[in-house]
C-alpha positions, 0 to 999 in steps of 0.5 A: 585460662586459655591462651588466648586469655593469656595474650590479650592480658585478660588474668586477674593478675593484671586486672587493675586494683579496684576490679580486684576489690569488687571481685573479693566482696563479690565473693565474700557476698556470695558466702554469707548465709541467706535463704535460698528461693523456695527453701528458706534455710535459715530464715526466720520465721513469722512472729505471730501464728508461724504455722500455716495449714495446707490444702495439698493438690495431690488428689489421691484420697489416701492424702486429702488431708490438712498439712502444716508447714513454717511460715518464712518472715518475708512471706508473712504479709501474703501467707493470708488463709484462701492463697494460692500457694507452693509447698515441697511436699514428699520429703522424709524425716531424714532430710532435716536440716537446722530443725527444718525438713527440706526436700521434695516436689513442689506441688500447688495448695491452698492455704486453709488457716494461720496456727500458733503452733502445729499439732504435728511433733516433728520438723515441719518444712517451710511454704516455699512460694506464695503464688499471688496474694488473691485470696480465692478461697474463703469459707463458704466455698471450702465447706461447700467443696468438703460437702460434695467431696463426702457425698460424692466420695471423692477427694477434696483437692479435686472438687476444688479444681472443679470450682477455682479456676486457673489462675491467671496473672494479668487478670488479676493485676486488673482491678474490678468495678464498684457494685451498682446499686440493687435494681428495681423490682421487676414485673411480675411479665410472664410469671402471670401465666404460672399459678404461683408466678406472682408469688415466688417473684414477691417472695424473692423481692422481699428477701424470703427464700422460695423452693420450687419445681417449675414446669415451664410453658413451651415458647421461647419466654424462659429466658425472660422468666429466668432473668425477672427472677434473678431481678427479683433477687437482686432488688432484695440486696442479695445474689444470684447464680443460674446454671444452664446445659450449654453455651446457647442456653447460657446466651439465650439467658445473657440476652435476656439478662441484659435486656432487663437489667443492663450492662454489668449487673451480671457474669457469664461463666463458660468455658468458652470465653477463655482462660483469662476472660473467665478469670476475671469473671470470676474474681469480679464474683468473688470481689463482690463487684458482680452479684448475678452469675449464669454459666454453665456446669463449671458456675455451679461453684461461683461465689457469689455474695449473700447468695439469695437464689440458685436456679438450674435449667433442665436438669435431665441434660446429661452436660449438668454432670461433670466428667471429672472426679468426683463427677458430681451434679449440677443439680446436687450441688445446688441442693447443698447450697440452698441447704448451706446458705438457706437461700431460694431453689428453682429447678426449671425445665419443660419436661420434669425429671424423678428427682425434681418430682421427689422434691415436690411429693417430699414438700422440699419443693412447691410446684410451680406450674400454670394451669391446663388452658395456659398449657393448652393456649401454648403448647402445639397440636401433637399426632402420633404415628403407631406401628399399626399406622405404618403397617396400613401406610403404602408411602411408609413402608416404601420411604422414610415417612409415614404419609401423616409426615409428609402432609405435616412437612407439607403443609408447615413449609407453607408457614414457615420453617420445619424442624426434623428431629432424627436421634441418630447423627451420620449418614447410615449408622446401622445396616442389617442384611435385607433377608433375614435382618442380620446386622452386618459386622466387620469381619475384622474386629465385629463393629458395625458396618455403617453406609457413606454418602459416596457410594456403595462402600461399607467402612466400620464404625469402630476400625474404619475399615472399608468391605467392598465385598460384604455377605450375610454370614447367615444366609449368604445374600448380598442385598444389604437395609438400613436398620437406622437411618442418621441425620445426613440420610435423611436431610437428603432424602427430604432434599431430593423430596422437597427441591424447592426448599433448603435442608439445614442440619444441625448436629454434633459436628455443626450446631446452629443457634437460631434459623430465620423464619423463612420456610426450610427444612431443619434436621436435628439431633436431639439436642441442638435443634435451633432456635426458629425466628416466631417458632417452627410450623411444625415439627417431625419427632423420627424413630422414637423406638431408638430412644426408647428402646435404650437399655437404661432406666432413664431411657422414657424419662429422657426421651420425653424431655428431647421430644418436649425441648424440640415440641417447644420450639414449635408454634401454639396450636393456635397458630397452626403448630403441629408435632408428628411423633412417629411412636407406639401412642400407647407406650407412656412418654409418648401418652404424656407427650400427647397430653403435655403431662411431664410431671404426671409422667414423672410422679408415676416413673417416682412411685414404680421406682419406689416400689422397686427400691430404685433411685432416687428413691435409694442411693446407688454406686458403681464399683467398675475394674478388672474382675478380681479388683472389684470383688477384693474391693468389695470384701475388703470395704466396710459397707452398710449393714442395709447394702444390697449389692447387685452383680458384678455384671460383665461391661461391654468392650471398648474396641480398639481406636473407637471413640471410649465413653465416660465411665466405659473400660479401656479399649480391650479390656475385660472389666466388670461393674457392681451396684450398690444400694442403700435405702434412703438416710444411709447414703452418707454412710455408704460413700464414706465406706467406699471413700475408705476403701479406695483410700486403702487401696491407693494408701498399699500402691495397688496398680489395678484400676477400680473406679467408684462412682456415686450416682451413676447416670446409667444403671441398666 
């Protein structure tokens, strides 16, 4: 007590008889037994099933198990199986008081089920929070999330991350609305171009459970042949869900969605709506409120109701495989839920992926393609420009286009606009010495030097450094050529040709949506290009040997399903469309590009690779790290007896302070990566091995990083 205290008279000598008394049963309060938040110490326990089963988010697969802990009386009434809860997790059997472990870390869970009793011997500790009494985890979702956390050797905890997004409070106090009645059934509108449209729409309508593989025709009617087939579903009384690559492919389909059907027939799940608008979305799905979702990759888990159709849109599109453990695909994903709930399978696309072609030539999948005078009244004229061409070409080895472009610039600008598809973003991205065609390095960490719009400065790609003064170390000149010319070089190179028109570009920095169909110039990484007002005039396919010429198995497959998604957008040939691919014609993407033939492309690229023992004809997994990590992983797991394993192979090396891929190895460290291979039935076996092993490895404490991944994109 201070003095101060002291003579204003403030002790509680002097305070007066009715304060003293509320001070005593204060205290008296304070010393009777209760339970403590998020603890309970001496709390009584639920009368009935006292013991609750959790899902720890721990993440680790050492611990992707179950864990049951006490369920205190007062949280009995929200304890309910598919909450959200908190658990104190990490506490040693010594830390036991009155029968009850207590101690550890609170960490996040779901509560999977209510027991009577735990089959665990010892002290169990109690639930310490009930984080909200929404139940956002049923059934259904809990097997589908155990699916992909087995095929994908991953941990359970963390596909649930993937497909339960955070929670938000005020999202959940908002109540949802009523289920509207199920719609109409739809016409069948352009199904009719298709051989097999009609069909697969009355069969959704009557309730059956179609499988397809849909070649869509060119044009912009996707969209409107997605929604009627989401129509269909809804009017049998079930639901629907349409995963989609991007937030523009996602709008493409709202608009046609709610053109069809109207206002609140349907959820949009991305991740550009927010944290709490997706929310809501999503609790409106899982209430029942809403039977038809499209989003993209995040939606492949929405839980929807009396799931009747699940759809995938372009399903070659690198955004439909999840960066995050266990990184799995949209496309598999979906198989295992048409597989689960026995519902309808469509995988569209302009172009046909080896998977999508292995569904058909199993009969999985029914194809579902229009007939060769549909796909010749819709697709454009496309005229190819080979080396041979470019070698007669004057105006080609003097500028950037051969004169076959030119003309078709030309003359398309005259109609409308013009869409320039060039694979490399930036200005001048790769430079080489005009001599002897030695690419030009830094001379401080060996990255490329690449050309800026400003001047004649060089900056490296990879430490940004600037080299004023560059010299070919082989032969000592100083004259420098573009090896690969980005997307900004050549929008300003066709600006200074075409003066009169305006140059737009689109790209990683700035993607446009749509462009009106006054004529312009349109210069386009693969994968944003825009969408024109009637569609383009014609359409400029540049350097298709940098697509091609990638050191990946995938590297035809995907450059014919950038160069049809760009051709697509371009008028018939009826209409004046025109599309000029500067690409060796007898290499065969660019044949079946000609001949608009994706699924001819794809069952050839599926039986080479079934003579060479390739996915998806195997399975395969990746085994990456440090050297030593992998080859003591790879002893120490019990793979298959049928396990071909290929390498160890060196990976390249991430420079320090550029940009790091997914799936590349710390910036300056040496790793290298294996394959593994299984023939067809033994896939299961091989990721359940290499679960086990990682397991171990986590369960001993082991700091050297080695990353497992089933299904790799990339194999070389």
């Amino acid at each position: 007590m201070s003095s101060e205290n002291e003579a204003t008279g403030g002790g509680a000598g002097d305070a007066p008889p009715e304060q003293l008394a509320l001070i005593r049963e204060s205290v008296r309060q304070a010393k009777a037994p209760r339970a403590k938040p998020r603890t309970w110490r001496g709390a009584a326990l639920a009368r009935e099933l006292p013991v609750a089963r959790v899902l720890v988010d721990k993440g680790v697969l050492h611990l992707d198990r179950y864990f049951d802990y006490a369920v205190p009386e007062e949280l009995d009434a929200d304890a309910q199986p598919g909450v959200r809860v908190r658990v104190r997790f990490g506490a040693g059997r010594h830390r036991v008081r009155d029968g009850r472990r207590e101690g550890g870390g609170l960490v996040d869970g779901f509560l999977i089920e209510r027991l009577a009793q735990s089959d665990y011997s010892g002290p169990l500790a109690a639930l310490a929070q009930v984080v909200s009494p929404e139940r956002v985890l049923d059934e259904e979702l809990l097997g589908l999330a155990r699916a992909v956390a087995d095929r994908y050797a991953g941990s359970l905890a963390d596909v649930l991350q993937l497909a339960v997004p955070p929670r938000s409070a005020r999202a959940e106090k908002r109540t949802s609305p009523d289920p509207l009645p199920p719609p109409p059934v739809p016409e069948p509108g352009p199904w009719t171009r298709y051989e097999q449209g009609e069909a697969f729409l009355a069969a959704l309508a009557s309730g059956g459970a179609p499988r397809a593989v849909w070649n869509a025709l060119p044009g912009p009617q996707w969209a409107e042949e997605l929604a009627r087939a989401v129509a269909a579903t809804l009017a049998s009384g079930r639901g629907a869900l349409v995963v989609l690559p991007d937030g523009r492919a996602v709008a493409r389909a709202d608009a046609a969605l709610t053109a069809l059907l109207g206002e609140g027939r349907h959820a949009v799940l991305t991740a550009d709506a927010g944290p709490e608008k997706r929310y809501a979305q999503w609790l409106a799905v899982r209430r029942g409120s809403v039977r038809a979702v499209i989003g993209t990759r995040a939606a492949m888990f929405a839980p929807v109701r009396d799931l009747g159709l699940v759809a995938l849109w372009d399903d070659g599109d690198d955004s439909h495989s999840e960066p995050h453990a266990p990184q799995p695909h949209a496309r598999e994903v979906l198989l295992l839920r048409a597989a689960q709930d026995r519902c309808a399978f469509l995988l569209g696309g302009w172009g046909c992926t080896v998977e999508a072609a292995q569904l058909v030539e199993t009969g999985w999948a029914r194809p579902l393609i229009a007939a060769r005078e549909e796909v010749r009244a819709a697709a454009p004229l496309v005229r190819t420009v080979g080396d041979q061409d470019l070698a007669r070409d004057e105006a080609a080895r003097a500028a950037r286009l051969p004169t076959l472009a030119w003309q078709a610039v030309r003359d398309g600008l005259r109609r409308g606009p013009v869409l320039v598809q060039v694979p490399r973003r930036g200005y001048v991205p790769r430079m080489a010495c005009a001599s002897c065609r030695t690419p030009a390095r830094c001379r401080h960490c060996a990255g490329p030097l690449e050309g800026q719009e400003s001047g004649s400065a060089l900056r490296c790609g990879w430490c940004g450094r600037e080299e004023g003064a560059w010299h070919c170390p082989e032969c000592g000149a100083f004259r420098l050529r573009a090896q690969v010319v980005g997307a900004r070089r050549t929008a300003e190179e066709l600006g200074r040709a075409f003066p009169a028109v305006p140059v737009r570009t689109s790209g990683r920095e700035h993607v446009l949506d749509t462009v009106s169909e006054a004529p312009a110039l349109v210069v386009s990484t693969p994968g944003a290009e825009p969408v024109a007002e009637g569609g383009y005039a014609a359409a400029l396919l540049l350097d298709g040997w940098a697509m091609l010429g990638r050191p990946d198995l995938r590297a035809g497959e995907d450059a014919l399903r950038r160069w049809l998604a760009a051709a697509a957008l371009v008028r018939p040939q009826g209409a004046g469309g025109t599309v000029v691919a500067v690409a060796e014609p007898t290499l065969r993407p660019v044949q079946a590009l000609v001949r608009w033939d994706p699924v001819g492309h794809a069952l050839r690229e599926l039986a080479e690779r079934a003579e060479l023992g390739f996915p998806p004809v195997s399975r395969m997994a990746s085994v990456a790290g440090p050297a030593e990590a992998v080859a003591d992983f790879l002893r120490a797991a019990g793979l298959p007896g049928e396990a071909e394993v290929l390498g160890p192979v060196p990976l390249p090396v991430t420079a320090v302070g550029r940009p790091r891929r997914v799936g590349a190895p710390p910036p300056g460290e040496h790793w290298e990566r294996a394959l593994i291979r299984v023939p067809p039935g033994r896939g299961a076996a091989l990721a359940g091995a290499l679960k086990a092993a990682q397991a171990a490895r986590m369960a001993r404490g082991s700091d050297t990083a080695v990353w497992v991944r089933i299904d790799p994109p990339d194999i070389g």
